[in-house]
HTML snippet that shows the backbone in 3Dmol.js (N, CA, C, O; Angstrom):
<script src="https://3Dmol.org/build/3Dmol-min.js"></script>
<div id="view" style="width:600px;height:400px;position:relative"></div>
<script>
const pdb = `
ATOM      1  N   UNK A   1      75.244 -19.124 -19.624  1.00  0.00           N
ATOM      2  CA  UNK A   1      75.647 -18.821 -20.979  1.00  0.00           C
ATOM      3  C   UNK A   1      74.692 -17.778 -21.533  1.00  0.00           C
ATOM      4  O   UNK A   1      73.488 -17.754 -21.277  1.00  0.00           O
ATOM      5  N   UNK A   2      75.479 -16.724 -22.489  1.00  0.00           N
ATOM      6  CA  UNK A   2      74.737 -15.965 -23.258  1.00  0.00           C
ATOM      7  C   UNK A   2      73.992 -16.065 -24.224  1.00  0.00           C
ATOM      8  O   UNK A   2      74.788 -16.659 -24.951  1.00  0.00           O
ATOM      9  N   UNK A   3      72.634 -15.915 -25.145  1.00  0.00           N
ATOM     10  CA  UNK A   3      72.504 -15.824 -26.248  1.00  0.00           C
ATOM     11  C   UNK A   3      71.976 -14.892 -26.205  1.00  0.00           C
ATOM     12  O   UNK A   3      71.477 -14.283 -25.260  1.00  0.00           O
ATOM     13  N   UNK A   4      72.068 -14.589 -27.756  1.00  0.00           N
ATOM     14  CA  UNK A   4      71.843 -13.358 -28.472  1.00  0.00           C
ATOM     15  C   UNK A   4      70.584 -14.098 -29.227  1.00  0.00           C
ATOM     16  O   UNK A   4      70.850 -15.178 -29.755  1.00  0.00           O
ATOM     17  N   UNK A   5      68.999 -13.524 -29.340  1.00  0.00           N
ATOM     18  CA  UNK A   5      68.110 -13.888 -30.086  1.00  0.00           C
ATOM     19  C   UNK A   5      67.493 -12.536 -30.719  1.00  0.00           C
ATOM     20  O   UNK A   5      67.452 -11.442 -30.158  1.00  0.00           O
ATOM     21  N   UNK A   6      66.881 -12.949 -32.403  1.00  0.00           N
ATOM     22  CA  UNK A   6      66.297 -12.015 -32.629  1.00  0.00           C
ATOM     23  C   UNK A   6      65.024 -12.074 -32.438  1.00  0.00           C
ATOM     24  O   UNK A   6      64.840 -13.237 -32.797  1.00  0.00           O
ATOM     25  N   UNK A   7      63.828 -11.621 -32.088  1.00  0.00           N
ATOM     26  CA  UNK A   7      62.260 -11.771 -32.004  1.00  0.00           C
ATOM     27  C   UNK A   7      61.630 -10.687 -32.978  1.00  0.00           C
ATOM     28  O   UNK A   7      62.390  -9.833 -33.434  1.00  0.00           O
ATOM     29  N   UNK A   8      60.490 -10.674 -33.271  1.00  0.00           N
ATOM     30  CA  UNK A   8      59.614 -10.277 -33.481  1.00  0.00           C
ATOM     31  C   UNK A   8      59.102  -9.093 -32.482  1.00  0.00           C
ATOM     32  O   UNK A   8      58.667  -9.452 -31.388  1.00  0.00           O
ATOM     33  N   UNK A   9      59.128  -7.713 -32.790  1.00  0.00           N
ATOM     34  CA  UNK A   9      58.214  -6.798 -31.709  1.00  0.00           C
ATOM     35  C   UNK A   9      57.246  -7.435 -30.559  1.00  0.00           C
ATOM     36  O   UNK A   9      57.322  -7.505 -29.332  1.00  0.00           O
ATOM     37  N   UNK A  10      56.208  -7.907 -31.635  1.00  0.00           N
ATOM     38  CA  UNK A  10      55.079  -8.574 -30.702  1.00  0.00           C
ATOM     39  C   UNK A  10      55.494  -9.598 -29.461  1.00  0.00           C
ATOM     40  O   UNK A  10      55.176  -9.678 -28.275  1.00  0.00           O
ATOM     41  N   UNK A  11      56.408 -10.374 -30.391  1.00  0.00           N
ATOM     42  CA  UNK A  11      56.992 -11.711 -29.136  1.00  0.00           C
ATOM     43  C   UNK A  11      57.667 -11.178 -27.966  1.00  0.00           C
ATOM     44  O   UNK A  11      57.487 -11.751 -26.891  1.00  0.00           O
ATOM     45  N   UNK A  12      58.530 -10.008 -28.039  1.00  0.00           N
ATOM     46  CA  UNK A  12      59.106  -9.277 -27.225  1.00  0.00           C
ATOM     47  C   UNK A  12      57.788  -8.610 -26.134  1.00  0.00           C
ATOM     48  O   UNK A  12      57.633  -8.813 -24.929  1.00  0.00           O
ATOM     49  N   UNK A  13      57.179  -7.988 -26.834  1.00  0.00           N
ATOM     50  CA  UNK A  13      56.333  -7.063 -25.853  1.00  0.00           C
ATOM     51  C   UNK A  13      55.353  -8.451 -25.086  1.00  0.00           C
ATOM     52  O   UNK A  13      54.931  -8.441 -23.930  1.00  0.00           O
ATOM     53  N   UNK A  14      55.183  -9.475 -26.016  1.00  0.00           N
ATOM     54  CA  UNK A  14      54.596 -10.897 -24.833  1.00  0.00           C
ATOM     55  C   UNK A  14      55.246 -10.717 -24.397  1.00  0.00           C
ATOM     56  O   UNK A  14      55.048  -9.595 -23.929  1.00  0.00           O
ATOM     57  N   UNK A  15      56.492 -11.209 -23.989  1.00  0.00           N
ATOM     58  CA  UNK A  15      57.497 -11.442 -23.050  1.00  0.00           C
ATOM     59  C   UNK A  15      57.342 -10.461 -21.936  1.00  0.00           C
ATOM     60  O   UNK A  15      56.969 -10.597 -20.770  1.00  0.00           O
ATOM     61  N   UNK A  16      57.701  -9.529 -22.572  1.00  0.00           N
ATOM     62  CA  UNK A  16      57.496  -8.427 -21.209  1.00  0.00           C
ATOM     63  C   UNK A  16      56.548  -8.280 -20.537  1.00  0.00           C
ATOM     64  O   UNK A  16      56.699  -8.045 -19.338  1.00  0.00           O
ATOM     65  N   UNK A  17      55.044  -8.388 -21.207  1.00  0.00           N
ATOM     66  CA  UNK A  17      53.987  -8.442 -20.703  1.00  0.00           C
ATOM     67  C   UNK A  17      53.654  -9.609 -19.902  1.00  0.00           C
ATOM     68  O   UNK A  17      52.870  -9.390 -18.979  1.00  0.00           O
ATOM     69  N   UNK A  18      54.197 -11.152 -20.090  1.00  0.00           N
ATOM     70  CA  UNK A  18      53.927 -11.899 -18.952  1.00  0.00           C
ATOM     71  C   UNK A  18      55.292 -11.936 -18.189  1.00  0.00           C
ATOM     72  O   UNK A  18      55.845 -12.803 -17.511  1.00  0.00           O
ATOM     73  N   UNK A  19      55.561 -10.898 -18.490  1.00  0.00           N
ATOM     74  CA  UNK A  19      56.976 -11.149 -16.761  1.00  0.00           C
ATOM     75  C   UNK A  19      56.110 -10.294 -16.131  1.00  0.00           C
ATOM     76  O   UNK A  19      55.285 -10.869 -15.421  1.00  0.00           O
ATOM     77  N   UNK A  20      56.056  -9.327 -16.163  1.00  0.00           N
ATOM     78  CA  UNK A  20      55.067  -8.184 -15.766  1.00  0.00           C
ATOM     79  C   UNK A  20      53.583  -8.315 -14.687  1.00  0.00           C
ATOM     80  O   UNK A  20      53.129  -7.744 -13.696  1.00  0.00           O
ATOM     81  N   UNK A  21      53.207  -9.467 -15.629  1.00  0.00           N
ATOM     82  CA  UNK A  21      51.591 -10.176 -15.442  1.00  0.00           C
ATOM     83  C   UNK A  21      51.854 -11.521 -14.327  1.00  0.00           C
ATOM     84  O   UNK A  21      51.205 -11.786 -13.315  1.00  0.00           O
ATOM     85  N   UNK A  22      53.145 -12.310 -14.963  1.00  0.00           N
ATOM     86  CA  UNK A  22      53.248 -13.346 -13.851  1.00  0.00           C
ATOM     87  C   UNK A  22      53.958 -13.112 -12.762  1.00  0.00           C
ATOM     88  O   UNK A  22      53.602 -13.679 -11.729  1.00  0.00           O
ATOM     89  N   UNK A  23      54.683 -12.559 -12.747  1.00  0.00           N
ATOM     90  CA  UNK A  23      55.753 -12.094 -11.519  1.00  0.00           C
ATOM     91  C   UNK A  23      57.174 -12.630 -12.082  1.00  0.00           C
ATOM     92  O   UNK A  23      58.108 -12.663 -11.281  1.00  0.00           O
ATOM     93  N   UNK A  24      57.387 -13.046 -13.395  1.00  0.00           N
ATOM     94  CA  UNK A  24      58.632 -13.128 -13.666  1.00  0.00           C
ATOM     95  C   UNK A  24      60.066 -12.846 -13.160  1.00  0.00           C
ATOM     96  O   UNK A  24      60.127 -11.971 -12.297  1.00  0.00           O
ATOM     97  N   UNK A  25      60.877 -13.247 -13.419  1.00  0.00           N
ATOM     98  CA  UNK A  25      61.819 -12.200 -12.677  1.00  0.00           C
ATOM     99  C   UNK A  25      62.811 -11.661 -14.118  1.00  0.00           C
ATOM    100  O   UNK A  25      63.878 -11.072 -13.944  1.00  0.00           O
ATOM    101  N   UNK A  26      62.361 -11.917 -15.265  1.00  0.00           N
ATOM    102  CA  UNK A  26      62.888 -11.225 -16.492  1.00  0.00           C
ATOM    103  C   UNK A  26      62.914 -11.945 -17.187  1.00  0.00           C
ATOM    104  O   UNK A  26      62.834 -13.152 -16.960  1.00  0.00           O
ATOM    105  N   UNK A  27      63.081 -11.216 -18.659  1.00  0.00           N
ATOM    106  CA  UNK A  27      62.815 -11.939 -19.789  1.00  0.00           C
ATOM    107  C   UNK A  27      63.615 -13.703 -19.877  1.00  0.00           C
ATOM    108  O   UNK A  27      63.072 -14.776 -20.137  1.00  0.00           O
ATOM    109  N   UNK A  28      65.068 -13.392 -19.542  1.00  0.00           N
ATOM    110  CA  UNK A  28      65.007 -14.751 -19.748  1.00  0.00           C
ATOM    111  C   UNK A  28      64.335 -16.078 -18.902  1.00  0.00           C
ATOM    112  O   UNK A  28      64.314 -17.261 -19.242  1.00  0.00           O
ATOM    113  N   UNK A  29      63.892 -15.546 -17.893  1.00  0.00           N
ATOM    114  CA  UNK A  29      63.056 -16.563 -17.226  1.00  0.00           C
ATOM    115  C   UNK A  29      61.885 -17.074 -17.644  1.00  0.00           C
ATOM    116  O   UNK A  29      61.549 -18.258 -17.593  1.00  0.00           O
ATOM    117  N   UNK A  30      61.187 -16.042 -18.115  1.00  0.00           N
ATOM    118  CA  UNK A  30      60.058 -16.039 -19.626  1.00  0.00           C
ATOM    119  C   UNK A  30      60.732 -17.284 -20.622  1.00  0.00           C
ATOM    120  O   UNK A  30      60.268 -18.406 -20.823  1.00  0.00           O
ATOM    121  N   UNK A  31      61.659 -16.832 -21.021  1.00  0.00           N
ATOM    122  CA  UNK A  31      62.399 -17.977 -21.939  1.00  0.00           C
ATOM    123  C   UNK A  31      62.604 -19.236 -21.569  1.00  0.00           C
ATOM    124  O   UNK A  31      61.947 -20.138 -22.088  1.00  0.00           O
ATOM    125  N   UNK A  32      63.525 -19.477 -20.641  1.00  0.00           N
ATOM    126  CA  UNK A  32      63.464 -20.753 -20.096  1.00  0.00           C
ATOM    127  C   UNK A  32      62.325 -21.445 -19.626  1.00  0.00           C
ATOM    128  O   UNK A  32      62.349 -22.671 -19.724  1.00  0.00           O
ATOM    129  N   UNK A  33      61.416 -20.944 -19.176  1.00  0.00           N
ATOM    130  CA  UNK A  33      59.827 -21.616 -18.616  1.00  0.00           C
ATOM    131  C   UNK A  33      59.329 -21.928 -20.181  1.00  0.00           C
ATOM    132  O   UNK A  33      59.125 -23.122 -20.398  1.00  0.00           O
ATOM    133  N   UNK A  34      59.095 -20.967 -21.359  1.00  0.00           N
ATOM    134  CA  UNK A  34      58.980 -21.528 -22.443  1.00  0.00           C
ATOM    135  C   UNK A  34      59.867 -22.794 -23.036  1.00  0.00           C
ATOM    136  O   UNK A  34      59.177 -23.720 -23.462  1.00  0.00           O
ATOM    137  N   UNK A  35      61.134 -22.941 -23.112  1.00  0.00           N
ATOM    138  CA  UNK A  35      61.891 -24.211 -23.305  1.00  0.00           C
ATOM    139  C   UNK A  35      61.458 -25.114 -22.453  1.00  0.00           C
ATOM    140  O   UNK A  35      61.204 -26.186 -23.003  1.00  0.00           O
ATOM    141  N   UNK A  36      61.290 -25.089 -21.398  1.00  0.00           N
ATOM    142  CA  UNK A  36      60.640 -26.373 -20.327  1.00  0.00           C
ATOM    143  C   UNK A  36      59.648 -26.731 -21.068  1.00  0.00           C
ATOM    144  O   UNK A  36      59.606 -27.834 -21.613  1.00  0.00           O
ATOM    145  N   UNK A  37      58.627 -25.733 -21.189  1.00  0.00           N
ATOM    146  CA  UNK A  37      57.404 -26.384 -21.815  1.00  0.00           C
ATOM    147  C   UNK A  37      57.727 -27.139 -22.683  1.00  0.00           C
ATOM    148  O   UNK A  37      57.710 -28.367 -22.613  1.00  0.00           O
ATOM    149  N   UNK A  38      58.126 -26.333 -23.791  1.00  0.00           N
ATOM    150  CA  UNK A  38      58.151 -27.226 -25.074  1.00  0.00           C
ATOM    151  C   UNK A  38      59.208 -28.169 -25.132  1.00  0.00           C
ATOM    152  O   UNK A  38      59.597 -28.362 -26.284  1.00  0.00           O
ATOM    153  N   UNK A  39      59.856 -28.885 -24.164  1.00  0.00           N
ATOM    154  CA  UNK A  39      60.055 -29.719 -24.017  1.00  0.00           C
ATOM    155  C   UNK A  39      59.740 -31.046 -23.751  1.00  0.00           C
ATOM    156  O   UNK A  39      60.068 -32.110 -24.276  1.00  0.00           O
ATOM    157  N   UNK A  40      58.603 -30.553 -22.255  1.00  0.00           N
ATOM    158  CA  UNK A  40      58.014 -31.198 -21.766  1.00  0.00           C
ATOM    159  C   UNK A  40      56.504 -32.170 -22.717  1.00  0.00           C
ATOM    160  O   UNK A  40      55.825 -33.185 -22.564  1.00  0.00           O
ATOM    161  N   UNK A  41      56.653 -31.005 -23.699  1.00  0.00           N
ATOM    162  CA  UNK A  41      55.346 -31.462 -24.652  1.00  0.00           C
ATOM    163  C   UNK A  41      55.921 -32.763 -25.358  1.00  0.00           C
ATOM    164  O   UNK A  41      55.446 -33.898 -25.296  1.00  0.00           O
ATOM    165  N   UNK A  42      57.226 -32.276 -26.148  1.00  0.00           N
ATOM    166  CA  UNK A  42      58.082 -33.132 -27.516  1.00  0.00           C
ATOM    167  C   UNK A  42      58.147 -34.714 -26.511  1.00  0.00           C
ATOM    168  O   UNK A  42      57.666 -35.772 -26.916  1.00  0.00           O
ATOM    169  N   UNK A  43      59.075 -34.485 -24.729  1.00  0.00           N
ATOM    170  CA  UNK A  43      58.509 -35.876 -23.799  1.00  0.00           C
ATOM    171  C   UNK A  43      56.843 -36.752 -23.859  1.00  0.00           C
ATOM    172  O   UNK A  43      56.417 -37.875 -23.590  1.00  0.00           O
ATOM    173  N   UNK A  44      56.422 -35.749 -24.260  1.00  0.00           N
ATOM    174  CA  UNK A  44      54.725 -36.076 -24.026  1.00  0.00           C
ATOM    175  C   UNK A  44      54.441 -36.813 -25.021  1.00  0.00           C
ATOM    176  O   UNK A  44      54.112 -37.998 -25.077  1.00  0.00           O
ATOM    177  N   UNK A  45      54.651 -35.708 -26.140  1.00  0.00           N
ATOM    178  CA  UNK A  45      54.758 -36.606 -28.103  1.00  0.00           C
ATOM    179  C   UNK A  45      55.694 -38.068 -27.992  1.00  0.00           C
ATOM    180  O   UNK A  45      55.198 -39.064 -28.520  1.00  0.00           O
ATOM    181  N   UNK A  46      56.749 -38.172 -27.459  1.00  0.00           N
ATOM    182  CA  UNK A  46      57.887 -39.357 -27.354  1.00  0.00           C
ATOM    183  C   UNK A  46      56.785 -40.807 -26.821  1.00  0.00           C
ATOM    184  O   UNK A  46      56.596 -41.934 -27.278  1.00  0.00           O
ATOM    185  N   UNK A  47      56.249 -40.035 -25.638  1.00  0.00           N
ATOM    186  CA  UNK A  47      55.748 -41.252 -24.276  1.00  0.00           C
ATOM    187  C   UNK A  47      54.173 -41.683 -25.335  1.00  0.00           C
ATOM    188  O   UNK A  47      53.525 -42.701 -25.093  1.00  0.00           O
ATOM    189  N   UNK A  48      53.900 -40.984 -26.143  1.00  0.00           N
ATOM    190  CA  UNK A  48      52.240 -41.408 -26.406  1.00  0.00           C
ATOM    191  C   UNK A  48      52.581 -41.862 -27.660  1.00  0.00           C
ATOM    192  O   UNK A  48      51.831 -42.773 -28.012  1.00  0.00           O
ATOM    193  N   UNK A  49      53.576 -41.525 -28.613  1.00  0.00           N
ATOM    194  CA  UNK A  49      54.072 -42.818 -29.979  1.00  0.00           C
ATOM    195  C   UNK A  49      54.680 -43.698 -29.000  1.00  0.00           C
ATOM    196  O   UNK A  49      54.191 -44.738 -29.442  1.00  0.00           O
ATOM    197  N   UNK A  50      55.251 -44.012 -28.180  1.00  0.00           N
ATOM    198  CA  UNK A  50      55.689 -45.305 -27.769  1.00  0.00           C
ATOM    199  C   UNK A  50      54.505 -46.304 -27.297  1.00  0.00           C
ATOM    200  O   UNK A  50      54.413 -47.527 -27.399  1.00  0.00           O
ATOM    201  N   UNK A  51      53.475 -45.161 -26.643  1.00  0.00           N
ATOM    202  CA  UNK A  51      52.251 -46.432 -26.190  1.00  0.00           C
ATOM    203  C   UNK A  51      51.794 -47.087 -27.313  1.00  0.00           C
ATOM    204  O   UNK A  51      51.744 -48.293 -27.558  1.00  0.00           O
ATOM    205  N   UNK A  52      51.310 -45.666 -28.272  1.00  0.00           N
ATOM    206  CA  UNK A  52      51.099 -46.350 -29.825  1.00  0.00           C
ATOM    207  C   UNK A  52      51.414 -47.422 -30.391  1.00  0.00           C
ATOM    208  O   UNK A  52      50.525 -48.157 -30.820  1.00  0.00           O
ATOM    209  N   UNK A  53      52.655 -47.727 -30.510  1.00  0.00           N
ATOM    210  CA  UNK A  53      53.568 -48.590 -30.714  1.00  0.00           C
ATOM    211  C   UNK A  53      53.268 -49.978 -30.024  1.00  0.00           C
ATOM    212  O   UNK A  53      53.265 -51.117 -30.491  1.00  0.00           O
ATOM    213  N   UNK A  54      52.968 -49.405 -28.513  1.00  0.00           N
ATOM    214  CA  UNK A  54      53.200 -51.131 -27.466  1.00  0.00           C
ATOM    215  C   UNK A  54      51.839 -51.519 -27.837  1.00  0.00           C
ATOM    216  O   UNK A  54      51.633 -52.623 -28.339  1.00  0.00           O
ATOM    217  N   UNK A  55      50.723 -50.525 -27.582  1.00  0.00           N
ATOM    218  CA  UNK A  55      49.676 -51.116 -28.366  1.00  0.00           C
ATOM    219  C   UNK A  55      49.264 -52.038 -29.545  1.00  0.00           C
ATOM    220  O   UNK A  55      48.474 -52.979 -29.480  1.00  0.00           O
ATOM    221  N   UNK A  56      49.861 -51.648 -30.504  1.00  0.00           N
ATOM    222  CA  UNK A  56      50.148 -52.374 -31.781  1.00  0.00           C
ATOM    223  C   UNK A  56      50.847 -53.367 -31.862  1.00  0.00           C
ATOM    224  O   UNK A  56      51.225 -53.714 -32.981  1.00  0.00           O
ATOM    225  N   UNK A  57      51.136 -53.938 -30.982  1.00  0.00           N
ATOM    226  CA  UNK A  57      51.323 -55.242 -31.036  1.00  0.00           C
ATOM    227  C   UNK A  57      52.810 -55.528 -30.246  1.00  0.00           C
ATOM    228  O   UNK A  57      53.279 -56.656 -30.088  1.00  0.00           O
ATOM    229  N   UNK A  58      53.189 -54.776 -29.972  1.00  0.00           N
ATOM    230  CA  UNK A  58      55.192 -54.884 -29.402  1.00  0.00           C
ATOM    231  C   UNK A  58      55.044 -55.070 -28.176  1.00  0.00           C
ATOM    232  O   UNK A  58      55.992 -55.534 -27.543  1.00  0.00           O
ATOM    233  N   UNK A  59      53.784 -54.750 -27.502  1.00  0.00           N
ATOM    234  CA  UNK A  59      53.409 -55.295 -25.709  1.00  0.00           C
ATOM    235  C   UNK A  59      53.616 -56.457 -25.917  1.00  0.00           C
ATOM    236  O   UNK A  59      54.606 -56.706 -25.229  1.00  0.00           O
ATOM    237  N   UNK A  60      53.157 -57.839 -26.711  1.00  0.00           N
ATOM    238  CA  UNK A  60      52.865 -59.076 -26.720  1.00  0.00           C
ATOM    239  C   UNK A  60      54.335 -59.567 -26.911  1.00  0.00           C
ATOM    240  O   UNK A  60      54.857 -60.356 -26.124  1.00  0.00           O
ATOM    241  N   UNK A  61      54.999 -59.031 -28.052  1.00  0.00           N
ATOM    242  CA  UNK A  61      56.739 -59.311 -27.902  1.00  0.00           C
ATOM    243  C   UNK A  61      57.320 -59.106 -26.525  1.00  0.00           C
ATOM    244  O   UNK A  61      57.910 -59.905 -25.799  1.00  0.00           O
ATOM    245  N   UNK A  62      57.050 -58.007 -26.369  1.00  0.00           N
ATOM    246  CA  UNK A  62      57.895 -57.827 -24.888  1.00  0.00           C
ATOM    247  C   UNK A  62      57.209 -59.093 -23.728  1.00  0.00           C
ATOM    248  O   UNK A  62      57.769 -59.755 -22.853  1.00  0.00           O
ATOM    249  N   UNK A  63      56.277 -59.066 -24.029  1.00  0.00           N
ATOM    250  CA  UNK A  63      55.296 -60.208 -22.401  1.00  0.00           C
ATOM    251  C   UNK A  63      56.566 -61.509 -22.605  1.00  0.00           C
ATOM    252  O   UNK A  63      57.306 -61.832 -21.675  1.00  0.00           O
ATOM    253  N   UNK A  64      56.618 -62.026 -23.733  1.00  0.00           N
ATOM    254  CA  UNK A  64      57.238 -63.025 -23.673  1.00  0.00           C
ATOM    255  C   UNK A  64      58.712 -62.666 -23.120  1.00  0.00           C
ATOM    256  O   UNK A  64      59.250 -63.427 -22.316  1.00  0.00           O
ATOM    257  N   UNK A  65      59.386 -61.434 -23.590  1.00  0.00           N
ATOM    258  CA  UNK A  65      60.871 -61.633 -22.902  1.00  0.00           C
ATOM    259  C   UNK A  65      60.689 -61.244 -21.584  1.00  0.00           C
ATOM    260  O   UNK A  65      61.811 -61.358 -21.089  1.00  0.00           O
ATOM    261  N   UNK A  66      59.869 -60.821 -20.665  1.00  0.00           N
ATOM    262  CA  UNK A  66      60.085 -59.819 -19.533  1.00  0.00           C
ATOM    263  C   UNK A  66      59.604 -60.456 -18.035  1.00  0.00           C
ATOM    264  O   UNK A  66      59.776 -59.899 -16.951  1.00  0.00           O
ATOM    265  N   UNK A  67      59.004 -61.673 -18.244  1.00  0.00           N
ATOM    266  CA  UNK A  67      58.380 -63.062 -17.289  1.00  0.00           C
ATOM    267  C   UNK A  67      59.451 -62.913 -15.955  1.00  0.00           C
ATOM    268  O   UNK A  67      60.674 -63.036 -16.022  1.00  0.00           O
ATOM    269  N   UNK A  68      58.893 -62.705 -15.101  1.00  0.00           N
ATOM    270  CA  UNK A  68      59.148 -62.517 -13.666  1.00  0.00           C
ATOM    271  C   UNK A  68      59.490 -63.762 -13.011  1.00  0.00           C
ATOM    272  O   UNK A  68      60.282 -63.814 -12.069  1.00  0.00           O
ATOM    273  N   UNK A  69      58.737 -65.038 -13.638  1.00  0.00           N
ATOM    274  CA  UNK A  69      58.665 -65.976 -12.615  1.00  0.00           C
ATOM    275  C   UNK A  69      57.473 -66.437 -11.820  1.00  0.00           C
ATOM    276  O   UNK A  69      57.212 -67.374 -11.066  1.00  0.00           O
ATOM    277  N   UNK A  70      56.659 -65.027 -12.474  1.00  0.00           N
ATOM    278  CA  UNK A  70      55.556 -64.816 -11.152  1.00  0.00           C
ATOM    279  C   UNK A  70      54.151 -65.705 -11.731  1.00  0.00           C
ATOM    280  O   UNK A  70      54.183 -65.636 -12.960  1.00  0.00           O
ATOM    281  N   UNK A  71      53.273 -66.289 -11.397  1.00  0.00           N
ATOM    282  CA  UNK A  71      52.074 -66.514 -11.974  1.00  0.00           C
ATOM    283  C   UNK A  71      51.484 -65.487 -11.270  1.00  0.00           C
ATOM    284  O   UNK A  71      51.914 -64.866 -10.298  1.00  0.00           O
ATOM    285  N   UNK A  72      50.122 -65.350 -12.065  1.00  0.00           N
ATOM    286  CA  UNK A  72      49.396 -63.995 -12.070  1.00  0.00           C
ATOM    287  C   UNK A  72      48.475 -64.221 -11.118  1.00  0.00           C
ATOM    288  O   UNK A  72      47.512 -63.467 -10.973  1.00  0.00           O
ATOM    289  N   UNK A  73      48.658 -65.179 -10.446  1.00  0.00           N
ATOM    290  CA  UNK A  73      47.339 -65.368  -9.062  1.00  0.00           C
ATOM    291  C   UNK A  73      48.494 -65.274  -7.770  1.00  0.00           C
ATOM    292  O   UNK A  73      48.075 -64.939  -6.662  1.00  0.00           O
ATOM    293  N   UNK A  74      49.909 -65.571  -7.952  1.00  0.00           N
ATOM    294  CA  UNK A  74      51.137 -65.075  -7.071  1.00  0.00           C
ATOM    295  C   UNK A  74      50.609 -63.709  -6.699  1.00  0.00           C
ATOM    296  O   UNK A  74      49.987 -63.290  -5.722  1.00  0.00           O
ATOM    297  N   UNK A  75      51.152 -63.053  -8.014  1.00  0.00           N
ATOM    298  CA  UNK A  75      50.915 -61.108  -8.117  1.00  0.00           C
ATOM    299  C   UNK A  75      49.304 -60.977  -7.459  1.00  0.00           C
ATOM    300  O   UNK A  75      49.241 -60.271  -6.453  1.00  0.00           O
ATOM    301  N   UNK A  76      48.323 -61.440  -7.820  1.00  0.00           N
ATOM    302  CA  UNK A  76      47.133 -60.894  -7.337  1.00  0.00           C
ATOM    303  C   UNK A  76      46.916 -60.844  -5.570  1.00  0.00           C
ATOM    304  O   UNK A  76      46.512 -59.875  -4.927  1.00  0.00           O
ATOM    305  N   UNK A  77      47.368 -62.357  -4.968  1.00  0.00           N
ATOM    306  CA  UNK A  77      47.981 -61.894  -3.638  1.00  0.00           C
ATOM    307  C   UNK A  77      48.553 -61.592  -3.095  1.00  0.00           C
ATOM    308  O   UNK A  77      48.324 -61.506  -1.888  1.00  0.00           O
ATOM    309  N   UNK A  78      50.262 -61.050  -3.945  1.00  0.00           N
ATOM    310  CA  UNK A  78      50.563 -60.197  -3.352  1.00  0.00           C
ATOM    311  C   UNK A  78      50.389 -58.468  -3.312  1.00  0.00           C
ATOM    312  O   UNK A  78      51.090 -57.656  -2.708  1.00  0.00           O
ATOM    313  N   UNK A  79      49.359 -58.263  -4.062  1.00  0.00           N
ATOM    314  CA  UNK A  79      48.595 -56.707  -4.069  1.00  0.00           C
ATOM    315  C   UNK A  79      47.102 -57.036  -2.868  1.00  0.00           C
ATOM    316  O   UNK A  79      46.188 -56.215  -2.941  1.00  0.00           O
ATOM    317  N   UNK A  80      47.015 -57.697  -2.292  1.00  0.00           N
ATOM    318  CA  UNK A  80      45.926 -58.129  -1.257  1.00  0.00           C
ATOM    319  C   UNK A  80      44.725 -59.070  -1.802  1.00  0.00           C
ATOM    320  O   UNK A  80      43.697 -59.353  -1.186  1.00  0.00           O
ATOM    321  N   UNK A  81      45.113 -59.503  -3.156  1.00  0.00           N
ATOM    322  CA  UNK A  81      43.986 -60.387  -3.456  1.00  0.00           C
ATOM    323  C   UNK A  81      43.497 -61.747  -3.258  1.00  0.00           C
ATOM    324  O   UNK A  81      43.876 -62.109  -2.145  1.00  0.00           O
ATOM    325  N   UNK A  82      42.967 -62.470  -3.717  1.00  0.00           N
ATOM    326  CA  UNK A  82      42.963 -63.777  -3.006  1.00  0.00           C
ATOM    327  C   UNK A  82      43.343 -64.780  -4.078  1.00  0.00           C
ATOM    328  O   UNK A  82      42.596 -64.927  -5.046  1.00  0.00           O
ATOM    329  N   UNK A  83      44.840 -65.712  -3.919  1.00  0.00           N
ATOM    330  CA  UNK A  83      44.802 -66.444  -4.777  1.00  0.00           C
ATOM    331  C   UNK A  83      43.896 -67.535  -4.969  1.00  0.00           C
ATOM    332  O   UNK A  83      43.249 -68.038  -4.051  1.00  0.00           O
ATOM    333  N   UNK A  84      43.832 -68.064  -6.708  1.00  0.00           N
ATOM    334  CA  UNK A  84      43.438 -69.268  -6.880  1.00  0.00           C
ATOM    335  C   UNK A  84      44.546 -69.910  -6.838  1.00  0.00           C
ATOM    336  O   UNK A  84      45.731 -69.707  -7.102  1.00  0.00           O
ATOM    337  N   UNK A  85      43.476 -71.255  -6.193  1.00  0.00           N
ATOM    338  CA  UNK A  85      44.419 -72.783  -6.429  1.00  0.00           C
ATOM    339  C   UNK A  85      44.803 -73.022  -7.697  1.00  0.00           C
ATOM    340  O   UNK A  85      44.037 -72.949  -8.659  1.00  0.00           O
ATOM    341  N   UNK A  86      46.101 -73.342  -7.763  1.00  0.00           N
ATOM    342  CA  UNK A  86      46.874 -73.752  -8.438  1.00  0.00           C
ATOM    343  C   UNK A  86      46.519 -75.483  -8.881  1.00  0.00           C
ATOM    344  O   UNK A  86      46.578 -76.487  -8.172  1.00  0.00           O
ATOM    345  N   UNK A  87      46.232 -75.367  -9.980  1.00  0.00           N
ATOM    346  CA  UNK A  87      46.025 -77.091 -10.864  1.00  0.00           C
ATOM    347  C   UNK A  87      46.225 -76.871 -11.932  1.00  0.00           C
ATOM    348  O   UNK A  87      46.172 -77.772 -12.768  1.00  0.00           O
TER     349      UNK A  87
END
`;
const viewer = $3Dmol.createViewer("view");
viewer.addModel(pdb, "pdb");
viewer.setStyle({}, {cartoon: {color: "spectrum"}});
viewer.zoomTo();
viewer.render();
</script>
């Protein structure tokens, strides 16, 4: 698909200057590697308010719905650790 954008001189002559500098293969590739990024950031912003969040207290809600079955000396030998006896 086409778009039509307007820029700024300066933003343009960046552009050209890191296709130029990186080995680009043209401006819109410049463009799209910029949309990745700033995408990849807004994912980044999403994933670190959600830890925020589990931190604050919504980990402890979730522990209770999400129970495996497993006791936690099960899980420790089955990652190679050594269980305790069970009493």
């Amino acid at each position: 698909m086409k778009l039509s954008v307007s820029l700024p001189a300066s933003d343009v002559e960046f552009v050209d200057r890191y296709v130029a500098e990186h080995g680009e293969r043209s401006r819109s590739a410049v463009l799209r590697r910029a949309l990745k990024l700033l995408r990849e950031r807004e994912l980044g912003d999403a994933y670190e308010a959600a830890w925020e969040e589990w931190a604050q207290g919504d980990g402890k809600l979730w522990e209770s719905t999400v129970g495996d079955g497993l006791h936690s000396e099960d899980w420790s030998h089955e990652r190679g650790g050594t269980p305790e006896p069970a009493g």
